[in-house]
Biotite code that builds the C-alpha atoms (Angstrom):
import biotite.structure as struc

atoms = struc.array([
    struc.Atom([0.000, 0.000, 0.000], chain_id="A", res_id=1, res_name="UNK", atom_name="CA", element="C"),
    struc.Atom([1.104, 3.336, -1.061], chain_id="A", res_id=2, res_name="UNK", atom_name="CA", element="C"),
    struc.Atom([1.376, 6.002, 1.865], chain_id="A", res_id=3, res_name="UNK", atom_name="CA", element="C"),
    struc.Atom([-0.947, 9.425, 0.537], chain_id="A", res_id=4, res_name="UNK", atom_name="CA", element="C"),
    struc.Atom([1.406, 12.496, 0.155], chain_id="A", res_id=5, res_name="UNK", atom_name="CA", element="C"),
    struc.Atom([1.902, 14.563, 3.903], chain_id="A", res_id=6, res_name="UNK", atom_name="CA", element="C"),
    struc.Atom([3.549, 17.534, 4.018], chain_id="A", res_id=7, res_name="UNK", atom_name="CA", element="C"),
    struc.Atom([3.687, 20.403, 6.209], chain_id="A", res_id=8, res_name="UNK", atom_name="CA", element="C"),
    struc.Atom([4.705, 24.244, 6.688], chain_id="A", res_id=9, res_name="UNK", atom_name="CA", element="C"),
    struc.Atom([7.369, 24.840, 9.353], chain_id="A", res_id=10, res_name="UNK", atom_name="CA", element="C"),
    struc.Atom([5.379, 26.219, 12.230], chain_id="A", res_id=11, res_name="UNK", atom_name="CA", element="C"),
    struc.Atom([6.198, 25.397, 15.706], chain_id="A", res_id=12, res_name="UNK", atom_name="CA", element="C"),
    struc.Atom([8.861, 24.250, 17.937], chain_id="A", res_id=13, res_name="UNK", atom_name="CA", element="C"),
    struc.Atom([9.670, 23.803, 21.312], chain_id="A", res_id=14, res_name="UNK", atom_name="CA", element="C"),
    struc.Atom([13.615, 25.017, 22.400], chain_id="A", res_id=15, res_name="UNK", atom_name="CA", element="C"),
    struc.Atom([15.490, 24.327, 25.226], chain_id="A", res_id=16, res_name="UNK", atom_name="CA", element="C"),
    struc.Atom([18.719, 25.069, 26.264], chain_id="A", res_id=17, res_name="UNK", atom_name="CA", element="C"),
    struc.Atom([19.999, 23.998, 29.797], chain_id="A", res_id=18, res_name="UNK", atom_name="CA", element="C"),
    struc.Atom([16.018, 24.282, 30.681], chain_id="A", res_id=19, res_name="UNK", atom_name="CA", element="C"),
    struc.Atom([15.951, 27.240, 29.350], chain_id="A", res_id=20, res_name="UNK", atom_name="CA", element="C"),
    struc.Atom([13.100, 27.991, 26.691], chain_id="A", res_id=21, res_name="UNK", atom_name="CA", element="C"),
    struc.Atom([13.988, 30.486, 23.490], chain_id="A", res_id=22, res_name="UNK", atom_name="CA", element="C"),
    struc.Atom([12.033, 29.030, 20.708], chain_id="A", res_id=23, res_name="UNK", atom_name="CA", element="C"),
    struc.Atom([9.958, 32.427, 20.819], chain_id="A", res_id=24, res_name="UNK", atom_name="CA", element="C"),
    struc.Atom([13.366, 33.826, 19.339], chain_id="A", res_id=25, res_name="UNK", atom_name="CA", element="C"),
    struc.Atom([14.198, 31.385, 16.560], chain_id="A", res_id=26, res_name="UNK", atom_name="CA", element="C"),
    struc.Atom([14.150, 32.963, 13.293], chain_id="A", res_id=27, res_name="UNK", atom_name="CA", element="C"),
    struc.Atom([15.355, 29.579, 11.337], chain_id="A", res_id=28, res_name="UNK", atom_name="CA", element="C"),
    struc.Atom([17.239, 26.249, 12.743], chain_id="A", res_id=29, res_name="UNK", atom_name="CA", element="C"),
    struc.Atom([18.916, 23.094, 10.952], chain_id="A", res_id=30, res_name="UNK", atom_name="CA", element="C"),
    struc.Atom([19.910, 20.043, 13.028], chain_id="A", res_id=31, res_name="UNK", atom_name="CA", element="C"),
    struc.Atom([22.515, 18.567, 10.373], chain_id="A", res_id=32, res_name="UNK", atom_name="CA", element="C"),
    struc.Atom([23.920, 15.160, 10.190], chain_id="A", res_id=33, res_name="UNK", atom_name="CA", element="C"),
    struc.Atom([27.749, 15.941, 9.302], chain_id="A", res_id=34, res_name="UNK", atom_name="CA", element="C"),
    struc.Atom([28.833, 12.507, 10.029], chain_id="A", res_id=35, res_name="UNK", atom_name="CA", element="C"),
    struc.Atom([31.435, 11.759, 7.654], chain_id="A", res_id=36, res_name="UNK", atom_name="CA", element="C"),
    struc.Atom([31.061, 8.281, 5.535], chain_id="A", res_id=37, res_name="UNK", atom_name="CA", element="C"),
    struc.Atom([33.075, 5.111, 6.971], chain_id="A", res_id=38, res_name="UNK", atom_name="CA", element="C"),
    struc.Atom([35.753, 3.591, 5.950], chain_id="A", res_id=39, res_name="UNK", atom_name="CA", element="C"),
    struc.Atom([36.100, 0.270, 3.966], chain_id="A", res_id=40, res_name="UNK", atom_name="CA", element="C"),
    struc.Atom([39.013, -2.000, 5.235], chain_id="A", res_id=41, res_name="UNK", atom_name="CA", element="C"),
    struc.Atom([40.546, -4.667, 3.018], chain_id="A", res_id=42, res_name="UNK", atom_name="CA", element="C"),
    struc.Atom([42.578, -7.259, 3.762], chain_id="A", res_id=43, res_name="UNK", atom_name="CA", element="C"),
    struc.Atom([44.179, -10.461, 2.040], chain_id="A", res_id=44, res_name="UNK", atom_name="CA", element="C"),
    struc.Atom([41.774, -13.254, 3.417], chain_id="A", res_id=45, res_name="UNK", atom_name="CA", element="C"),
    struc.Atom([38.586, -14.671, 2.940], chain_id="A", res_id=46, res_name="UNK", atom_name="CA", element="C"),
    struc.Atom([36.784, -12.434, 5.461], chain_id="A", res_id=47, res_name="UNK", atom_name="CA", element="C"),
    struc.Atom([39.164, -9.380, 4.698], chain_id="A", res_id=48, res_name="UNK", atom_name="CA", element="C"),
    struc.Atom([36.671, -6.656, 4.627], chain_id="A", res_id=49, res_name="UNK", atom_name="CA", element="C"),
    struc.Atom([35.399, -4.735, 7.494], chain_id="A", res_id=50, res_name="UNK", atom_name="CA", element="C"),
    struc.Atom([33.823, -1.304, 7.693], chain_id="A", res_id=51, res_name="UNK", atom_name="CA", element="C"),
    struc.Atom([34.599, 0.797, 10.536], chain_id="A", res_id=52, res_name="UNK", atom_name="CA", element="C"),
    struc.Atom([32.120, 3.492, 11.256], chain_id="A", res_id=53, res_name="UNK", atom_name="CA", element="C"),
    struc.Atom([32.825, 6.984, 11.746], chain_id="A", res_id=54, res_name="UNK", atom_name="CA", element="C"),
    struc.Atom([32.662, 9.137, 14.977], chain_id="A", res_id=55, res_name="UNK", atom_name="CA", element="C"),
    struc.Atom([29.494, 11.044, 14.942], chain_id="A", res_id=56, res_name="UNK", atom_name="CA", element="C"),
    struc.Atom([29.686, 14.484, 13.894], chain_id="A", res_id=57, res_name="UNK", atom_name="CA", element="C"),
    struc.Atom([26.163, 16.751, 14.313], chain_id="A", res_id=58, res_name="UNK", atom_name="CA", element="C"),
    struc.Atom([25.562, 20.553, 14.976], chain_id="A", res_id=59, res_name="UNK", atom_name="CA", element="C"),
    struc.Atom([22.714, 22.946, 15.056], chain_id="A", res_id=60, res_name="UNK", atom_name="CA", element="C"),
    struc.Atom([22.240, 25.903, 13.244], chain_id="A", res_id=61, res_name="UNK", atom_name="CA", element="C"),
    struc.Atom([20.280, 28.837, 14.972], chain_id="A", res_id=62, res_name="UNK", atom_name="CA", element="C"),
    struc.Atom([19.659, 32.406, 13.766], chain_id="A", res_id=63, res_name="UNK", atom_name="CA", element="C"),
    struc.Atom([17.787, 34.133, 16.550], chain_id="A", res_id=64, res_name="UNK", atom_name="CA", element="C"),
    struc.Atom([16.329, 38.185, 16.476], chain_id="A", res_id=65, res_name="UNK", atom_name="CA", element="C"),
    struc.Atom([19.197, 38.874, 19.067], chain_id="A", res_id=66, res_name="UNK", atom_name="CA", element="C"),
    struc.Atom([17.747, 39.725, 22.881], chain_id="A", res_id=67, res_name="UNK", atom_name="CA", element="C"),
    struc.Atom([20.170, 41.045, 25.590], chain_id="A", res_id=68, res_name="UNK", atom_name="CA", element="C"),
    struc.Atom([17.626, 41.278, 27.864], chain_id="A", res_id=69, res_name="UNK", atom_name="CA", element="C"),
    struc.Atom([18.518, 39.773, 30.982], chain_id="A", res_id=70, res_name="UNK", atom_name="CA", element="C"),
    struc.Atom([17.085, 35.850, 30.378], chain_id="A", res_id=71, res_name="UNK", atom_name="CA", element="C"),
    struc.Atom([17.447, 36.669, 26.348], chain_id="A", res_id=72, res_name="UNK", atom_name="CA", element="C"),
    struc.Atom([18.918, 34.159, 24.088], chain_id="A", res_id=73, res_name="UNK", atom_name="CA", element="C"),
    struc.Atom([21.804, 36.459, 23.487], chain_id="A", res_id=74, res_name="UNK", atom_name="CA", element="C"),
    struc.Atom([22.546, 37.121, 27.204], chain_id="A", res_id=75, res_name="UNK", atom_name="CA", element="C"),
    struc.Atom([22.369, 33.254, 27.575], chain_id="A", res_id=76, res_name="UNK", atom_name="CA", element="C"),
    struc.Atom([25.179, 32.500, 24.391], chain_id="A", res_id=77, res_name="UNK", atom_name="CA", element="C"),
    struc.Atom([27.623, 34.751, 25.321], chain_id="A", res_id=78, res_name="UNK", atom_name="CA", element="C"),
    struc.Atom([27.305, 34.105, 29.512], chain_id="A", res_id=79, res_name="UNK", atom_name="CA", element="C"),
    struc.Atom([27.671, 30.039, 28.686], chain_id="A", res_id=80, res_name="UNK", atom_name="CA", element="C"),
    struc.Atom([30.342, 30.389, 25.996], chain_id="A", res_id=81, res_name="UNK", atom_name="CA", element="C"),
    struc.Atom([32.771, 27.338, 25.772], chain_id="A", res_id=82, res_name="UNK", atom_name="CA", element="C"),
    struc.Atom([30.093, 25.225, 28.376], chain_id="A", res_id=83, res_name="UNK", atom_name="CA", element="C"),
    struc.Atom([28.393, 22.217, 27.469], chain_id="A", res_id=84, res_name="UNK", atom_name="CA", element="C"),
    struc.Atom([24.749, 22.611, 28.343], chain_id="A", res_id=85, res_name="UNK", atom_name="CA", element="C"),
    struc.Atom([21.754, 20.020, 27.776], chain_id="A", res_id=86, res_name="UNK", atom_name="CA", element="C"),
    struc.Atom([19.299, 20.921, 24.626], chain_id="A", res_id=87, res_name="UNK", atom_name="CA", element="C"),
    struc.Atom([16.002, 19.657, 23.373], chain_id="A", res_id=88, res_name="UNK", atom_name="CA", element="C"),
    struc.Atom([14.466, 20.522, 20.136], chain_id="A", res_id=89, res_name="UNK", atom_name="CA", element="C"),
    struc.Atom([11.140, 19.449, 19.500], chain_id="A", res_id=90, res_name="UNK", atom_name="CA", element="C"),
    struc.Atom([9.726, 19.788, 16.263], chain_id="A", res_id=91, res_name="UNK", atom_name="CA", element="C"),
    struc.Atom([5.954, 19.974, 14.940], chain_id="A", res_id=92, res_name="UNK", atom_name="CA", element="C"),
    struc.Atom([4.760, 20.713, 18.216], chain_id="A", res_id=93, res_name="UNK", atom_name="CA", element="C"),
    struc.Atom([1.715, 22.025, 17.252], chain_id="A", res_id=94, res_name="UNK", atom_name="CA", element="C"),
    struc.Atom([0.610, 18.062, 15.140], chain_id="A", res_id=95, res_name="UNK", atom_name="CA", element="C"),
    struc.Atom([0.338, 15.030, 17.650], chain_id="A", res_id=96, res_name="UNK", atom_name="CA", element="C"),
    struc.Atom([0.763, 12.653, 15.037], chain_id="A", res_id=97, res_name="UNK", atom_name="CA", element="C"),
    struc.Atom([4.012, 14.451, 13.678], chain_id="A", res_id=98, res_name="UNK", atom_name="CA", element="C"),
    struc.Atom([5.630, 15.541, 17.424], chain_id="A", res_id=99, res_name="UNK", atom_name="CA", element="C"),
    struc.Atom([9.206, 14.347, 17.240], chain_id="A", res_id=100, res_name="UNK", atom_name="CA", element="C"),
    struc.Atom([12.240, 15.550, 19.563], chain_id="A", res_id=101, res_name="UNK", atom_name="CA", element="C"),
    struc.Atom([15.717, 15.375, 19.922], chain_id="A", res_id=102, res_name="UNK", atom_name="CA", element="C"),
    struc.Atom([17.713, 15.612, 22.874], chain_id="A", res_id=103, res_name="UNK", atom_name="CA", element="C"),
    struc.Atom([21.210, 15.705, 23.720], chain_id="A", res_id=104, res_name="UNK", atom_name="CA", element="C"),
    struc.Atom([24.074, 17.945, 25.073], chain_id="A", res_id=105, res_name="UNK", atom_name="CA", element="C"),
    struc.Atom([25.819, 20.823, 22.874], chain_id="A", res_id=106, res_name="UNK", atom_name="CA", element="C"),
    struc.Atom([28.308, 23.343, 23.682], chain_id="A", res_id=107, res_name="UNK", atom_name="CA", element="C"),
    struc.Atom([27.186, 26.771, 23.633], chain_id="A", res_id=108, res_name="UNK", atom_name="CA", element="C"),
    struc.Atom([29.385, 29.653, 21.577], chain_id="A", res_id=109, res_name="UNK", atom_name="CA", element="C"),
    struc.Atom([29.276, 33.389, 22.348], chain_id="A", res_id=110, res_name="UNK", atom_name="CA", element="C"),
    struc.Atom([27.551, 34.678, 19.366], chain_id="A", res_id=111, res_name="UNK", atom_name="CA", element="C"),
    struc.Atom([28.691, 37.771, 17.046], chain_id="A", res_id=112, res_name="UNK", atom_name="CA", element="C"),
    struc.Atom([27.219, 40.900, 17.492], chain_id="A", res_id=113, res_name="UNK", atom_name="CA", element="C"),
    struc.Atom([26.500, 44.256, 15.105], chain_id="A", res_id=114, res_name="UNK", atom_name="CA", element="C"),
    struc.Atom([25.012, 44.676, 11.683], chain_id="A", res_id=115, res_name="UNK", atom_name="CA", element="C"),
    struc.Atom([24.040, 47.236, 9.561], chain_id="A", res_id=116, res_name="UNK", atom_name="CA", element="C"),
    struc.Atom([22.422, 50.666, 11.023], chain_id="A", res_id=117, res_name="UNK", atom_name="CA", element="C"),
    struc.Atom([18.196, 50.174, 10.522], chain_id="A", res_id=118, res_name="UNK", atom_name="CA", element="C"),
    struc.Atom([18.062, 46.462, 10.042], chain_id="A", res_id=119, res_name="UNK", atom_name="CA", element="C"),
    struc.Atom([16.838, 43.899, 12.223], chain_id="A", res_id=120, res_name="UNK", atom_name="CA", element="C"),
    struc.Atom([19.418, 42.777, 15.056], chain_id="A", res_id=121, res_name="UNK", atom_name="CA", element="C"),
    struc.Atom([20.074, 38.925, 14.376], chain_id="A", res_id=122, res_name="UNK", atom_name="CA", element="C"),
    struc.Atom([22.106, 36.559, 16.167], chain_id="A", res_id=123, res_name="UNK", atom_name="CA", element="C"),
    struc.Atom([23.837, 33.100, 13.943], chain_id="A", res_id=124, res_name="UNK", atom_name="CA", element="C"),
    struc.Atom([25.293, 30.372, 15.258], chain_id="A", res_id=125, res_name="UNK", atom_name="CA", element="C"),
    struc.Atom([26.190, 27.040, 14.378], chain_id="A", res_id=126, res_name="UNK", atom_name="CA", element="C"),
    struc.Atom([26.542, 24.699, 17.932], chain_id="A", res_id=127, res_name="UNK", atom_name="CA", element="C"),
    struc.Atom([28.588, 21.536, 17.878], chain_id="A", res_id=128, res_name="UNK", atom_name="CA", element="C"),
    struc.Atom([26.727, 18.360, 19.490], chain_id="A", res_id=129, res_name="UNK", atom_name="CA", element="C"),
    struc.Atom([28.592, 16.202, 21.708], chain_id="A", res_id=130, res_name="UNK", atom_name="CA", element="C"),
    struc.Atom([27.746, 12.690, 20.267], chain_id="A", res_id=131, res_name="UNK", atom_name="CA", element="C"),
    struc.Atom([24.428, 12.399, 18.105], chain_id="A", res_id=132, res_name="UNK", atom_name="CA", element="C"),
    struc.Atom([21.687, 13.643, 19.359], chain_id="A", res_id=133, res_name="UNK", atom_name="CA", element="C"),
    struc.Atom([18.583, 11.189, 20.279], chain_id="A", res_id=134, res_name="UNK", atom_name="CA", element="C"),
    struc.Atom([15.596, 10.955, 18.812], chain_id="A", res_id=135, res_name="UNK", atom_name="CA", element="C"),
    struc.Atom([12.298, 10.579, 19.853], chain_id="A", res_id=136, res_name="UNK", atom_name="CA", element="C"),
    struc.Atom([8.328, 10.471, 19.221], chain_id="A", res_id=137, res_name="UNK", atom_name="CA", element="C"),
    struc.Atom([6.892, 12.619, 21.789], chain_id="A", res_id=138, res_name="UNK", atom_name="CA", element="C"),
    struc.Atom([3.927, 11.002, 23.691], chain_id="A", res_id=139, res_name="UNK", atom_name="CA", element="C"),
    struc.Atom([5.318, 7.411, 22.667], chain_id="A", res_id=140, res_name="UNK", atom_name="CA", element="C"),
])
């Protein structure tokens, strides 16, 4: 049986960092998989190959509207640079049947600051994961 097409609009998440919610602030985000491919290892006998899996590699890409207010995102990045902090990201919040998360810990970079004059304050950052990050159905 063929599944009927789903898709959906990027609408709502739910964003945590060290229990700390900021989703309110997220302009765009991108968990990415950066895990580089194994390797193949050959050797001269009849079981001689082997693949030995990479280490692996993940990070999350954030671009925030920038808040220095006291408990704002930016506040938080630059007061927990170079700490590891525990994160959740849980995506389609809003669809039961859709609700998936991913948990983990990340360390936490002091973001860049200044722009242009009369445009929009943003804050980017890319946040390594320490291991992969695990996933999830929420309400499983």
């Amino acid at each position: 049986m063929t599944s009927p097409i789903y898709s959906r609009k990027l609408k709502e998440i739910i964003f945590e960092l060290d229990g700390e919610t900021f989703q309110c602030q997220i302009k765009s985000w991108k968990l990415n998989n950066n895990t580089p491919d194994g390797e193949r290892l050959y050797a001269f006998c009849p079981d001689g190959e082997k693949f030995e899996d990479a280490e692996p590699e993940w990070t999350l890409d954030l671009t925030f509207f920038s808040d220095w207010r006291s408990d704002g995102v930016s506040e938080f990045l630059t007061l927990h640079d170079q700490e590891t902090v525990d994160f959740t990201l849980t995506h389609n919040s809003d669809d039961v049947e859709a609700e998936v998360q991913w948990t983990g810990r990340i360390k936490i970079k002091a973001p860049s600051v200044g722009g242009d004059i009369r445009t929009t304050e943003m804050t980017e950052v890319t946040l390594p994961c320490i291991g992969k990050p695990e996933f999830s159905r929420v309400g499983s």
